[in-house]
Every structure is written in structure tokens, then in C-alpha cells.
C-alpha positions as a LaTeX table, in Angstrom:
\begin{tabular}{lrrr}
\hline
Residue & $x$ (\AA) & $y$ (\AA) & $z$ (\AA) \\
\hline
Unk1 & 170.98 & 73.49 & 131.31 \\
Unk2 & 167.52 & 75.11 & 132.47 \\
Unk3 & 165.87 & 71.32 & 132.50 \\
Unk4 & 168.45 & 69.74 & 134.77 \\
Unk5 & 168.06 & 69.71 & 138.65 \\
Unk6 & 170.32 & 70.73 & 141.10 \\
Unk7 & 170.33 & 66.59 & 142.00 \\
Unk8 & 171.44 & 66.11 & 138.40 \\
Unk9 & 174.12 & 69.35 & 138.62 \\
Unk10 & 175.89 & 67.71 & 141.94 \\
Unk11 & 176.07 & 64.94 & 139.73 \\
Unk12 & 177.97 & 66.65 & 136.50 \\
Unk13 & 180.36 & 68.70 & 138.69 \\
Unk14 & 181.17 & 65.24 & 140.59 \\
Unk15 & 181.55 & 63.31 & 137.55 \\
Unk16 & 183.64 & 66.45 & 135.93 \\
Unk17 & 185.94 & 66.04 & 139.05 \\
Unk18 & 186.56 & 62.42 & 138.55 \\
Unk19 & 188.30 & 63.77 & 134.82 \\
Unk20 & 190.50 & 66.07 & 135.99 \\
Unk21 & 191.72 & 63.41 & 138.76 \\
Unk22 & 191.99 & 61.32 & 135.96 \\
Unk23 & 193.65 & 64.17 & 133.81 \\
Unk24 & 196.37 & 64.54 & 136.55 \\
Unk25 & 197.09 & 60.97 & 136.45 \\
Unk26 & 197.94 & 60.92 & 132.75 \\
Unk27 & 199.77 & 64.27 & 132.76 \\
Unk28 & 201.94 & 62.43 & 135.89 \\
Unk29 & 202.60 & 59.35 & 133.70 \\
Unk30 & 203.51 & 61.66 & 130.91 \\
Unk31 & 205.75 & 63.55 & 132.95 \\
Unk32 & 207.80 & 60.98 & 134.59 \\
Unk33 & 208.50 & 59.38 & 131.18 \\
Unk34 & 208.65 & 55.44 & 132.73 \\
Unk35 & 206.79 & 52.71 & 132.66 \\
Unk36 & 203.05 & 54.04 & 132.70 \\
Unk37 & 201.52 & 51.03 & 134.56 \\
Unk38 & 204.32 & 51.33 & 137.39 \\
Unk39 & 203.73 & 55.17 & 137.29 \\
Unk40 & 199.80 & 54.61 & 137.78 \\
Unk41 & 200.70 & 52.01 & 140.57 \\
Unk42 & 202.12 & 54.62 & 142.30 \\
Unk43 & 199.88 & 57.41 & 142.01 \\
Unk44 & 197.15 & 55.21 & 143.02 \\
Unk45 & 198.15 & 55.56 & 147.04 \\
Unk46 & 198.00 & 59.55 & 146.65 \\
Unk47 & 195.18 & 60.80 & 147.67 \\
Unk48 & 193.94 & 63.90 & 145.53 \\
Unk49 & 195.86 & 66.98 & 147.12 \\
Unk50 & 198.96 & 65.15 & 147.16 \\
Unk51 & 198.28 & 64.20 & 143.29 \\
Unk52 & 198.10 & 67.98 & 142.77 \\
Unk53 & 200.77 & 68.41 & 144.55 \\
Unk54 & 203.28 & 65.90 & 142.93 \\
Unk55 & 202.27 & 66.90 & 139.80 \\
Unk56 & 203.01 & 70.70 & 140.04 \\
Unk57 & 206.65 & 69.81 & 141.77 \\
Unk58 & 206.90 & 67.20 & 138.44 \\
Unk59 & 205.83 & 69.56 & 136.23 \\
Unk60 & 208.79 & 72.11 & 137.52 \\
Unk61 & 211.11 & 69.35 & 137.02 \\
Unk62 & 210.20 & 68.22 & 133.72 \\
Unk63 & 210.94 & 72.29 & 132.84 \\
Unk64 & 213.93 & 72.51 & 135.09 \\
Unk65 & 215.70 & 69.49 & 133.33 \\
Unk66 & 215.19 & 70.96 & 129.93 \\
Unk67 & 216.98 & 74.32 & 130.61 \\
Unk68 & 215.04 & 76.71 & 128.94 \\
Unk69 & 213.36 & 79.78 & 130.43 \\
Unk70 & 210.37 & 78.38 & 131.63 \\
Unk71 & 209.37 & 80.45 & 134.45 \\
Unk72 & 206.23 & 81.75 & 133.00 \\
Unk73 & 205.09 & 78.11 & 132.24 \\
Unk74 & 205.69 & 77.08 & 135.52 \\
Unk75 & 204.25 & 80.10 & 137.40 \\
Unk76 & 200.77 & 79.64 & 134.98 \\
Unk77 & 201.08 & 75.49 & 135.81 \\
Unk78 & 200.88 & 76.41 & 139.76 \\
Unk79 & 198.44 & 78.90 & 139.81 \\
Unk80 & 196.34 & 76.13 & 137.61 \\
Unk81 & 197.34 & 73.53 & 140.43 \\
Unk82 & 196.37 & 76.16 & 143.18 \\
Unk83 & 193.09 & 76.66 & 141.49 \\
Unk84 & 192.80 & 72.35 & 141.00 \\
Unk85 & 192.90 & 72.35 & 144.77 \\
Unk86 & 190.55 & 74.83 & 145.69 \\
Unk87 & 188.35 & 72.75 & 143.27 \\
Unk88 & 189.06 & 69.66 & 145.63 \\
Unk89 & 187.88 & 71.51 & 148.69 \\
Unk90 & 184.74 & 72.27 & 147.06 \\
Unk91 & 184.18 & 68.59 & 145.79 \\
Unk92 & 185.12 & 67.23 & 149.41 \\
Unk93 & 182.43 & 69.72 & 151.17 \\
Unk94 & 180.04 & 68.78 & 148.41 \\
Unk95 & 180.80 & 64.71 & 148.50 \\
Unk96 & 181.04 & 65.11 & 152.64 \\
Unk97 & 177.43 & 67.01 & 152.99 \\
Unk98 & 174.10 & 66.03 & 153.80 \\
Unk99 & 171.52 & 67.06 & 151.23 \\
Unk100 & 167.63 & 67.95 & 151.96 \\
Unk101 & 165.11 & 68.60 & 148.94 \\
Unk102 & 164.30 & 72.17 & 149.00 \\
Unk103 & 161.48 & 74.74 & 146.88 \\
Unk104 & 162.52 & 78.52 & 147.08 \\
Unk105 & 159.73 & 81.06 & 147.52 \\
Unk106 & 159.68 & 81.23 & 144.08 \\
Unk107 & 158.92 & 77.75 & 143.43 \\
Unk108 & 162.16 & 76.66 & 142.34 \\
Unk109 & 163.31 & 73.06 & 143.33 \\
Unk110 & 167.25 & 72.66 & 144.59 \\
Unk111 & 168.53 & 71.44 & 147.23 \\
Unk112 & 169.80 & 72.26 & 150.71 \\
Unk113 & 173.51 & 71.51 & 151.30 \\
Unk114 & 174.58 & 71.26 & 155.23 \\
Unk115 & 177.73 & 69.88 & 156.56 \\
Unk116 & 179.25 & 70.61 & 159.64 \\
Unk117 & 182.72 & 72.11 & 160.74 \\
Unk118 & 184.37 & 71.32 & 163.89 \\
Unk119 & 185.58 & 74.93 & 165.53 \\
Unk120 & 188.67 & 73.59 & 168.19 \\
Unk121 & 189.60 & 76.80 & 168.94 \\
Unk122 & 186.17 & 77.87 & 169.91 \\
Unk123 & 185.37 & 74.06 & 171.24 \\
Unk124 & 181.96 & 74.28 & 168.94 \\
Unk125 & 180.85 & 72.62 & 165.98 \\
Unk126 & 179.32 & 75.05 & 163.64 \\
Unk127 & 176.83 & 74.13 & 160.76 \\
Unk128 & 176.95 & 75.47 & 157.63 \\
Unk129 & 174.17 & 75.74 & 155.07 \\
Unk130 & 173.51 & 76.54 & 151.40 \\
Unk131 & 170.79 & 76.93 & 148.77 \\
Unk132 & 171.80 & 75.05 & 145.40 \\
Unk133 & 169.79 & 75.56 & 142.62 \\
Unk134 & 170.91 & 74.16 & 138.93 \\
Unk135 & 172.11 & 77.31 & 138.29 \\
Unk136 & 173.96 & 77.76 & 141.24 \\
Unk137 & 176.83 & 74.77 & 139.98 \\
Unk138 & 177.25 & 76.70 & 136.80 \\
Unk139 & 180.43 & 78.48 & 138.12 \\
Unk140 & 181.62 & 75.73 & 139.94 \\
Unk141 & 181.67 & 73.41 & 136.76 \\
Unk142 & 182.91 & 75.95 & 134.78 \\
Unk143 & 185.62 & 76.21 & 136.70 \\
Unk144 & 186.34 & 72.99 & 136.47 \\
Unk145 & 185.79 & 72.79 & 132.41 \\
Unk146 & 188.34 & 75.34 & 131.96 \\
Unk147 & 191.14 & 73.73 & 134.72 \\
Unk148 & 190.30 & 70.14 & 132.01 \\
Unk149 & 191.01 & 72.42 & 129.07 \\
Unk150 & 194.33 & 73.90 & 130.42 \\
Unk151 & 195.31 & 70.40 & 131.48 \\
Unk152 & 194.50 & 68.82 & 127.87 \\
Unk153 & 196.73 & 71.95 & 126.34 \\
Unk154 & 199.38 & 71.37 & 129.21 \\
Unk155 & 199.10 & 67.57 & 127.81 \\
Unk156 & 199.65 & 68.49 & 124.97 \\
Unk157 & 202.80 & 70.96 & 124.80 \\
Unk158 & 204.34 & 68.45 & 127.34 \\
Unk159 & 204.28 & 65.54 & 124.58 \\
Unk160 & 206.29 & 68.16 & 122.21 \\
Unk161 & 208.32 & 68.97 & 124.59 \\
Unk162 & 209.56 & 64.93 & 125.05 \\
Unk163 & 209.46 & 64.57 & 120.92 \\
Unk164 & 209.91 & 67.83 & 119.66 \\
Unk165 & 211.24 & 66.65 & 116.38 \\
Unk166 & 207.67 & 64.82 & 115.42 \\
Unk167 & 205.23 & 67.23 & 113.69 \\
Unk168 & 201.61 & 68.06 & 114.77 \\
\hline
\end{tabular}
């Protein structure tokens, strides 16, 4: 992605974020095996670490009820969760930033990203700054593409694990 800006990068990884909220969603209404509307009602009110949450404890569950040995499976599904909600954090310091235009010695355009922290235990507010060039959400949205793969294959199994008698 060498053309794009960084202003067109924030953009991608936001937009990427909005389908693996969406992602957890369906995996919730697929795990819960009711009504999806009423599920999707439901999940609405959660707000997107709680939506992680739920659907890691759901996800145990679903395994649980089936009694197989499943450990692995869930252990892999948390540490996917864990990695969902780091993922979060970084979205909410990127959505909850201010952003300056910004040229690097080198010439390169990006932007400045500053947001500031509230220290109570030092009674300070401390502001914290970075560079973003393009390249610089590379990791950040490929972090995310692979979390959207493992959900889509975690999707997956989970619908042959409801019907396992229908084939592929």
C-alpha cells in the first residue's frame, strides 16, 4: 500500500475494526443457538470489551456442553479474545486522539497522533505522542486481518459442531 496515506491507513484499520465487532456479533448469535434477532438485540447494549468478553465465556460453554476435550480450543479461543482486546485499546486511543498533518525529515507525509492520559496517582495529565506513517498501520491491521481470519475459521468449525452430520 505505498500510495495510501497514513489519513487513508487510520481509515482501513478503523473500518477493519468495525468487521471483527461485527464478526463477534455473528459468532455470539451462532453460539447461543436462539433466535438471532433477539440475540443481536441483546448484544447491541454491550459495549465492545464486554462483547469480547461474553463471547469467550460463550464460546467455553458452547465446548463445555458438548463434553469433549476441548481445552486446547478453548485456551487458543482466549488467547484470540485477549489479543481482540488489546486490538480495542488500540482502536479507542486511535478513535479518542487528536491528529495534526505531519512531513518527516525525509519528506514523508503522516500524521501526528496525540491524546492525553490522566496520571491520578501522580495528579498530572501526561501527553502522549506518535509519528504514523502508512507504513506504520501495517502491523496494526495485520493484526487485525489475522484475529478476522481465526474468527471466520472459529465460525466455521462452530457451525459443524451444531450440525455435524451435514457435509462440507
Amino acid at each position: 500500500m505505498n500510495n495510501s496515506t497514513a489519513l487513508h491507513q487510520l481509515g482501513r484499520f478503523i473500518f477493519l475494526f468495525q468487521h471483527a465487532e461485527s464478526a463477534l456479533t455473528d459468532l455470539i448469535a451462532l453460539l447461543a443457538d436462539a433466535d438471532e434477532e433477539f440475540i443481536r438485540i441483546l448484544v447491541n447494549e454491550l459495549e465492545y470489551s464486554k462483547r469480547v468478553k461474553t463471547t469467550d465465556v460463550l464460546f467455553a460453554r458452547f465446548l463445555d456442553v458438548r463434553n469433549g476435550a476441548y481445552e486446547r480450543e478453548k485456551s487458543e479461543f482466549h488467547e484470540l479474545m485477549v489479543e481482540l482486546l488489546k486490538l480495542g485499546e488500540r482502536r479507542n486511543e486511535m478513535v479518542h486522539s487528536k491528529y495534526l498533518m505531519w512531513t518527516n525529515v525525509d519528506g514523508a507525509h503522516g500524521l501526528i497522533r496525540e491524546n492525553s492520559v490522566l496520571r491520578a496517582s501522580k495528579g498530572s495529565r501526561e501527553i502522549i505522542e506518535e509519528e504514523l506513517l502508512p507504513e506504520t498501520f501495517e502491523l496494526d491491521c495485520d493484526r487485525l486481518s489475522i484475529a478476522l481470519q481465526s474468527l471466520e475459521r472459529i465460525r466455521l468449525r462452530t457451525i459443524d459442531w451444531l450440525d455435524p452430520h451435514e457435509d462440507a
